[in-house]
N, C-alpha and C positions, 0 to 999 in steps of 0.2 A: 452627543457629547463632543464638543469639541477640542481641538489638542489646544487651544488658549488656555484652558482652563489649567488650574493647577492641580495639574494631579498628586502632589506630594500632601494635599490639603484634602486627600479622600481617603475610607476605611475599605479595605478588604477582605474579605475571607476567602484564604487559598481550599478550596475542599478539593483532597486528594493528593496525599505524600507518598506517590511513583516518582516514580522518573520527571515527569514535567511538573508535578506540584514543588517538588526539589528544585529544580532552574527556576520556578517563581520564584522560590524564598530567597535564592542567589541574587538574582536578579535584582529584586526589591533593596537589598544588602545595597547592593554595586550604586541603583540610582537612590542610597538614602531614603527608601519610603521607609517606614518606621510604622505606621499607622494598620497593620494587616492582624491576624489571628488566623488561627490554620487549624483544619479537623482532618479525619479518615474515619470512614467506618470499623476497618478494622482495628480492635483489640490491641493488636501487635505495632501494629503503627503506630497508636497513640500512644502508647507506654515509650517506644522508641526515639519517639519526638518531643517525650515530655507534657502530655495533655492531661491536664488536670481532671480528674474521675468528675468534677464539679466544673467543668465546664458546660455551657448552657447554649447548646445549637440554636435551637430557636432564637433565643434572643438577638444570638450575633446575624443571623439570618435579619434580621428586622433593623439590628443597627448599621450595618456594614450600607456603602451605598454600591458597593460591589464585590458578587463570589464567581472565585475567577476557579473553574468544575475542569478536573484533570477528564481527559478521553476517555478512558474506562471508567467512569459514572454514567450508568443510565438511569435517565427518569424513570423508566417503566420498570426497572429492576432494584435500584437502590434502595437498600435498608429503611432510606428515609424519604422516598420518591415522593410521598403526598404533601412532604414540609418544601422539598424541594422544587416542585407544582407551583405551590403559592406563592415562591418567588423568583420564579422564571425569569423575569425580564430583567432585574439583575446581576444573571448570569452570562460570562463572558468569557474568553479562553487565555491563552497566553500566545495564539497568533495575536489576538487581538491588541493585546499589551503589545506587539511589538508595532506594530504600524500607531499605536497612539502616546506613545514614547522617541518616537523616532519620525524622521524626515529625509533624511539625506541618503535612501537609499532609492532602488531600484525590484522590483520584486516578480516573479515568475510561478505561477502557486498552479500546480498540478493536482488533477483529483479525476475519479472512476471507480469502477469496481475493479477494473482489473487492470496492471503495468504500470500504474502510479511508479512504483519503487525504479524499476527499469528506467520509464520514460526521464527523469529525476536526474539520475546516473547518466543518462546518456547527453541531457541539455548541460549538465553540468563540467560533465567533461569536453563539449564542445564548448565550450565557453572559455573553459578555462586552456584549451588548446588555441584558440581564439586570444588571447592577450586579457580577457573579461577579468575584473576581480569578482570572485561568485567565492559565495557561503550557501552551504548543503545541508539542508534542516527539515525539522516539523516531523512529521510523521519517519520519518527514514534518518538512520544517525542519531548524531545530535538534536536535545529540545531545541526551537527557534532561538530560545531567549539566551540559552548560553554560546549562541557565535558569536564573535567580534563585529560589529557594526562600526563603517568607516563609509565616509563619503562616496560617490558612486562607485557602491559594491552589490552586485546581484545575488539576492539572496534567492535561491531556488527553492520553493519549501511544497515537498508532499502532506497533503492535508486531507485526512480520512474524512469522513462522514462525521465522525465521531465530535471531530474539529472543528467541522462547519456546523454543526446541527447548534450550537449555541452562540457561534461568533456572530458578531454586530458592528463590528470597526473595520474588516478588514477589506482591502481596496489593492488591488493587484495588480501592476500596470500591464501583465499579461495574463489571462487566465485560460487554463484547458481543462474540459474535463471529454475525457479520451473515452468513457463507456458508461454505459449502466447495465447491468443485469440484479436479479433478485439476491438482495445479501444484507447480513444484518437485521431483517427484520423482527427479533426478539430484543437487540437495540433501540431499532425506533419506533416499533410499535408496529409499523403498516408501508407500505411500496407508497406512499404518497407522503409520508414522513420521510421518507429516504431521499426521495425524489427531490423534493426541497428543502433538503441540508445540501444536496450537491447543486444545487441551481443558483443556491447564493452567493458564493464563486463569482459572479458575476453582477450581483445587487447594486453594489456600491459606486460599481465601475462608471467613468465620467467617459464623456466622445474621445479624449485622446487616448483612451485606452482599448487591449485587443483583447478581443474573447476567440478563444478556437474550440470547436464542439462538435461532435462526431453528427456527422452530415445527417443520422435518425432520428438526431436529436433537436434538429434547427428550428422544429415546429413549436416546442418546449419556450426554446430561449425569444422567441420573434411573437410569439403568444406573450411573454410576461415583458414584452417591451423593453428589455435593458438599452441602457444608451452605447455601450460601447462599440466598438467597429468591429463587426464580428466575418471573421477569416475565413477564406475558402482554402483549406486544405488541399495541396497539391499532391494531390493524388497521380496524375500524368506524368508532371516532370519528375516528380520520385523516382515513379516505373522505369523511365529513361535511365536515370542515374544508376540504380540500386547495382547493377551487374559492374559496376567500379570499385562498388565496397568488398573490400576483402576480407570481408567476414560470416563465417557460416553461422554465429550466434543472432549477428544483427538483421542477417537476411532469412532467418525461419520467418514462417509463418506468424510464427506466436508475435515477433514482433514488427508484423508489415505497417498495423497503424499506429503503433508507435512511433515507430520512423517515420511516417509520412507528416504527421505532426511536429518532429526536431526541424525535418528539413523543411515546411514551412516557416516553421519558429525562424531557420536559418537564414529565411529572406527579408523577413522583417529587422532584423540584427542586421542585413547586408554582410553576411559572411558568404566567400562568392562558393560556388560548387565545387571548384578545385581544393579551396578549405575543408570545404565540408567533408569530402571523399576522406581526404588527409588524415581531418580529425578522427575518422570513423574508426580509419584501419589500428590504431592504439587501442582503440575502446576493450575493455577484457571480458566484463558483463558483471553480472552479480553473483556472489555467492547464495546457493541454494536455490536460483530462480533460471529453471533450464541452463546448467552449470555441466558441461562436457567435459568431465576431469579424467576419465581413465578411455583408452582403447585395447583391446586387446585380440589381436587377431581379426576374427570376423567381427564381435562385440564393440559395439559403445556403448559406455555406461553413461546415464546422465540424471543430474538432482533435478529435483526439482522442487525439493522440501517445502520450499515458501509457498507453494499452490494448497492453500488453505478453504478453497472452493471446488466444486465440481467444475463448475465455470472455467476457473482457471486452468484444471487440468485438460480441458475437454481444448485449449487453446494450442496446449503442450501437444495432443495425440493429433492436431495436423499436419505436425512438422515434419514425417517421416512414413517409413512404414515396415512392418516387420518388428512390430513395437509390441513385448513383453514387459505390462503396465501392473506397476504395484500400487497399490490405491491402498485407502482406510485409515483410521483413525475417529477422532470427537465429530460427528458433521451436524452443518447448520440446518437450523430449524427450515423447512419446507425446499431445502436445497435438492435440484434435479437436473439431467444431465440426457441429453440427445446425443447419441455416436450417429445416429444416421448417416453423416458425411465425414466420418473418420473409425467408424467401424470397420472397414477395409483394411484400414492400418494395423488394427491390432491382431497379436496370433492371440494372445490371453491375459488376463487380467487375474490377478492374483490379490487377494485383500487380505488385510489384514485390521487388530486393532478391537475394542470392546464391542464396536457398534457391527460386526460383519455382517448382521443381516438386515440391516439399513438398507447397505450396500451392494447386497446382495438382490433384495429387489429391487434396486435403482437400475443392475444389470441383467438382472432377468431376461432373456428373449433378445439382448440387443447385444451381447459378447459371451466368449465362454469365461466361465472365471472357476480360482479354486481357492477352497477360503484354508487359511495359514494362519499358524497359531502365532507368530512375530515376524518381523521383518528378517532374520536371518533364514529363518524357516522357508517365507517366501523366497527369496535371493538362491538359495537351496535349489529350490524346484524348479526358478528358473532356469538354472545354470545344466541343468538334469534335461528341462525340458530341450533349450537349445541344442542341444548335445545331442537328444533325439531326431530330433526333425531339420538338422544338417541346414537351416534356411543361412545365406549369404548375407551380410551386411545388417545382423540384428543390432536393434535400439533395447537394452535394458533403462524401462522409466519409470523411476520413485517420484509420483506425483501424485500425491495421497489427494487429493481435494477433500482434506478433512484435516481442522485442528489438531496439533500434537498432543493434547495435554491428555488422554487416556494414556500414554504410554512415554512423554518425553517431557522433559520440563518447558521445550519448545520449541518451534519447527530449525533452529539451529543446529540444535543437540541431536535434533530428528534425522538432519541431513548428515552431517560427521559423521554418522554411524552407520548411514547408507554407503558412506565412501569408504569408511575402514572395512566394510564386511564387503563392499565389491573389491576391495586389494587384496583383501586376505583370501575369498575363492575363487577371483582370477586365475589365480595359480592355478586351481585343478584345471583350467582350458587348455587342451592339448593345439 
């Protein structure tokens, strides 16, 4: 499809009124398309939105020349996966609307299993410390399509799996994808469906464009031939740098290849190192993603709520040691977790959440752990436990690598209430 074409002279169907099926219909408003019809599986959506009981999916399926599938639609799970099957190729996203509506920008599209969000935040605010005009979108914040698009403006946009697994237009004049490990896969079926939702990142991309890819990975990208100039990673000069940055957030562990990746980004932009450093020391981090919000005496307390994988948490328990780990929650299907090289760090693990004995054999043999009937209850025992065992410089970490939705409406609500119940028995620490 080419951007000649007129797209105000094409039919759509938005499926999916969330969050990003909303910024389409704004959107479409904003450039005059007129020509769309819109569905949700659920019940409550379509009464909300006004969808006719006599509305006829199939059909619009068959007339539309394109349906533009909100993230949270899966093929293999949707109500209506075998309708939506037959018309796959079809199907396209709302990254995709925006690189085939637009021209005059600049674009930076991050993706991985794990510090998408992080890595996002950190490019963004160097940019924007940097003189850059940057818009912060896709998967983190704001939908893509409700920022402001202006002439050379970089738009940084975190792009799940979810995002790429249907996109077909999108072209990125820089693309990273920072990790892979096992995730999602009752999403997309199988690790070789995943694999190639995050490898397209890169499909579209022409020679003047940059691909950065974590060095495991380079076998991947150099097997499927893409054209772009694909980046070595300064992994050396980082090293060099890193002890300038004055930040204990940006210099854990969790995030060494994160940074190693901005400050490559950093040389391609030509932002010199003395910037870079600069920029660094502002940076504040993310809420809920290894968030160092309380001290107290010997104790630090730290969130970690957004760690929605084992993976991810397993990234959080190499940053320290003396580390008192609250785990548990919803966890993903065939998700699993080696402490081998950070079992050292922990005194104990404490779970909590409906699934405990998931989790419980996931730690079997490899930590001690105690299973807690909630998260205050855990928070409790830790406070008790330290209090026993007198150890100097402990790490309190709520890093559930498990979905909130057993017990929280979402890993937001999850972490706020990790923070108010470490305030509130702070106080018992003598």
């Amino acid at each position: 499809m080419s951007k000649n074409l007129n797209l105000k002279k094409l039919s759509f169907l938005i499926y999916g009124l969330g969050a990003t099926g909303q910024s389409v219909i704004r959107y479409f408003k904003k450039k005059k398309i007129k020509n769309f019809v819109i569905w949700d599986d659920s019940v409550r959506l379509k009464k909300n939105n006004q969808i006719s009981n006599y509305f006829n999916l199939k059909k619009a399926l068959i007339n539309v020349d394109f349906i533009i599938l909100s993230p949270g639609v899966s093929l293999f799970k949707s109500k209506y996966k075998s309708l939506l099957k037959k018309f796959e190729k079809k199907i396209i996203t709302d990254i995709d609307l925006l690189y085939l509506f637009n021209s005059n920008f600049k674009s930076i599209m991050v993706t991985g299993t794990n510090g998408k969000s992080t890595t996002c935040k950190i490019i963004s605010h160097l940019l924007k410390k940097n003189k850059f005009n940057v818009r912060l979108g896709g998967n983190i914040g704001k939908p893509i399509l409700d920022l402001q698009t202006k002439k050379k403006v970089y738009f940084v946009i975190e792009a799940s799996s979810f995002q790429l697994s249907h996109s077909k237009f999108i072209k990125p004049d820089i693309a990273m994808l920072l990790n892979l490990t096992v995730d999602h896969l009752d999403w997309h079926g199988s690790m070789k469906n995943y694999i190639f939702s995050k490898m397209k990142i890169f499909k579209l991309q022409e020679r003047d464009n940059f691909a950065f890819i974590n060095h495991s990975l380079r076998h991947i990208f150099k097997k499927q031939k893409f054209s772009s100039k694909l980046v070595s990673i300064k992994s050396n000069q980082y090293d060099k740098l890193k002890s300038r940055i004055n930040s204990e957030y940006l210099k854990s562990n969790a995030n060494e290849d994160n940074m190693k990746f901005v400050y490559s980004l950093s040389k391609i932009l030509k932002i010199s190192n003395t910037a870079f450093v600069k920029s660094m020391a502002s940076f504040k981090g993310l809420p809920h993603r290894y968030e160092i919000f309380l001290k107290k005496r010997k104790i630090t307390f730290i969130n970690d709520s957004k760690a929605t994988s084992l993976k991810s948490s397993e990234f959080a328990l190499s940053n320290d040691k003396n580390i008192y780990w609250i785990l548990g929650g919803l966890p993903k299907n065939n998700d699993t977790i080696n402490l081998r090289k950070v079992k050292k760090n922990i005194v104990c693990s404490y779970i909590i959440g409906k699934s405990a004995h998931f989790f419980k054999k996931k730690l079997k043999s490899q930590v001690n752990f105690k299973i807690c009937k909630n998260l205050e209850n855990a928070l409790l025992k830790v406070i008790n436990d330290i209090k026993s065992n007198e150890k100097e410089n402990c790490k309190v970490l709520f890093s559930p690598g498990a979905a909130s939705f057993d017990q929280f409406k979402n890993f937001e609500k999850r972490g706020d209430e990790f923070k108010r119940l470490s305030k509130k028995y702070a106080k018992k620490i003598n």
